[in-house]
C-alpha positions as CSV (number, residue, x, y, z in Angstrom):
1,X,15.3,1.4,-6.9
2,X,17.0,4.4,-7.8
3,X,15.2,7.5,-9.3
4,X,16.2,6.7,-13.6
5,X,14.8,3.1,-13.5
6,X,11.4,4.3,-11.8
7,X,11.0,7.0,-14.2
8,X,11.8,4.7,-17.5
9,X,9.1,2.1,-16.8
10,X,7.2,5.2,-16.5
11,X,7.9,6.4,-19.5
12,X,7.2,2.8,-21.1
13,X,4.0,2.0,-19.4
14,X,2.8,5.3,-20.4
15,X,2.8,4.6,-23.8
16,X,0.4,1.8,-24.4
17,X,-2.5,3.0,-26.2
18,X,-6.1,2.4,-25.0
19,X,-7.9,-0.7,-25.4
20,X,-4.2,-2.3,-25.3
21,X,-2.3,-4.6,-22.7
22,X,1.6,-5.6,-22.2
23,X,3.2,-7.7,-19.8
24,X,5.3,-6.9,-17.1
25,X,7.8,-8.7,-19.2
26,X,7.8,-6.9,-22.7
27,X,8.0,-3.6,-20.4
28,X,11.0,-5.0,-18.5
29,X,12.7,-5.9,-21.8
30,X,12.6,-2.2,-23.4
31,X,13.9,-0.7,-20.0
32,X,16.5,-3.3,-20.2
33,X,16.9,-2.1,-23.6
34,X,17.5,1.4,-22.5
35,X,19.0,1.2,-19.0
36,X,20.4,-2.6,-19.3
37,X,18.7,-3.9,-15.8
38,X,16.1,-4.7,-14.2
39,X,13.2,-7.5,-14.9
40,X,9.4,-8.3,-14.7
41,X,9.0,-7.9,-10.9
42,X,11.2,-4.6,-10.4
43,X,8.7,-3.4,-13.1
44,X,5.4,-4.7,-10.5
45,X,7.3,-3.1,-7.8
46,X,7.9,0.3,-9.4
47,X,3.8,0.1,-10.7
48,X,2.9,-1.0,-7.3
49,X,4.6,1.9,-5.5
50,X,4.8,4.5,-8.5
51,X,2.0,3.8,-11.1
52,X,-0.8,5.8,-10.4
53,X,0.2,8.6,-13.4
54,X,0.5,5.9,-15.6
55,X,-1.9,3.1,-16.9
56,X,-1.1,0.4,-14.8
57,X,-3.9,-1.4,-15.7
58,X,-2.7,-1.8,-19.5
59,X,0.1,-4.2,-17.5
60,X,-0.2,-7.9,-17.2
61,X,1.2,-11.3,-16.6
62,X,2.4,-13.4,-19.0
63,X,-1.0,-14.8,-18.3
64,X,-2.7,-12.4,-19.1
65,X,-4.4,-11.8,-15.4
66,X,-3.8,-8.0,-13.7
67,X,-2.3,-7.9,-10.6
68,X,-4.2,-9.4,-7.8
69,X,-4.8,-6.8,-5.2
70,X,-6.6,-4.9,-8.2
71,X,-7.8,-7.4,-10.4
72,X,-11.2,-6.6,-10.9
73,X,-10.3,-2.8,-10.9
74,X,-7.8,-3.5,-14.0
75,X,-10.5,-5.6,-15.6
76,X,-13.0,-3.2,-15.8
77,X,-11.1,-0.1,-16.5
78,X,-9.5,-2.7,-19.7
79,X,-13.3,-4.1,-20.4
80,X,-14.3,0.0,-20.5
81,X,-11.0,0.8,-22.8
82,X,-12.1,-2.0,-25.4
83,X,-9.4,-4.3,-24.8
84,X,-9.7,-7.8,-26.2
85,X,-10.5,-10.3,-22.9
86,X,-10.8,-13.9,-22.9
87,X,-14.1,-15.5,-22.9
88,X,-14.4,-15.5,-19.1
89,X,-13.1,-11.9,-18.9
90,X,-10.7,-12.9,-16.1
91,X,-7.7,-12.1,-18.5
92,X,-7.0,-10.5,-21.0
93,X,-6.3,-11.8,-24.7
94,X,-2.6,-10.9,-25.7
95,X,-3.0,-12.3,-28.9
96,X,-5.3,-9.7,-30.1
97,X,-4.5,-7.0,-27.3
98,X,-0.4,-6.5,-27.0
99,X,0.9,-3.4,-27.3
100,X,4.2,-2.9,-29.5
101,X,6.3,-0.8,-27.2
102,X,8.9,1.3,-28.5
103,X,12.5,2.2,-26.2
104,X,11.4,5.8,-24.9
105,X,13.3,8.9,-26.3
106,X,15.8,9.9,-23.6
């Protein structure tokens, strides 16, 4: 994955507010926007190897449900942030918790 693509879901994922969520997705759809490539899992890969500035957490399935290797981390950090969960708290409620991204300035 080449240097401009890692540093534009950055840019993305970095601007969801607290106590918000988006989906891998909606993040791969303003890069796409911006860059014209890439999709929902080269978005999990760049988060998985790249993330830690940003707040990964605050990215989900289309689910709703954080990735699995740090589920119960991402729950709690978005529990803590005031985001809007479902019922069982094992997901989170994109009705009432999607972010609006906007394409990054460039």
């Amino acid at each position: 994955m080449d240097e401009e693509y890692v540093e534009t879901v950055l840019d993305v994922v970095g601007t969801v507010p607290v106590g918000r969520a988006t989906t891998y997705g909606d993040v791969a759809e303003v890069v796409g926007e911006v860059l014209g490539r890439g999709g929902p899992r080269q978005v999990g890969a760049v988060l998985a190897r790249a993330g830690g500035a940003v707040p990964w957490w605050r990215v989900v399935n289309a689910a709703g449900r954080p990735p699995s290797h740090a589920g119960a981390r991402a729950l709690a950090l978005l529990a803590h942030e005031g985001c809007p969960l479902v019922p069982a708290r094992d997901r989170v409620d994109l009705r009432h918790a999607r972010a609006e991204l906007e394409v990054p300035a460039r």
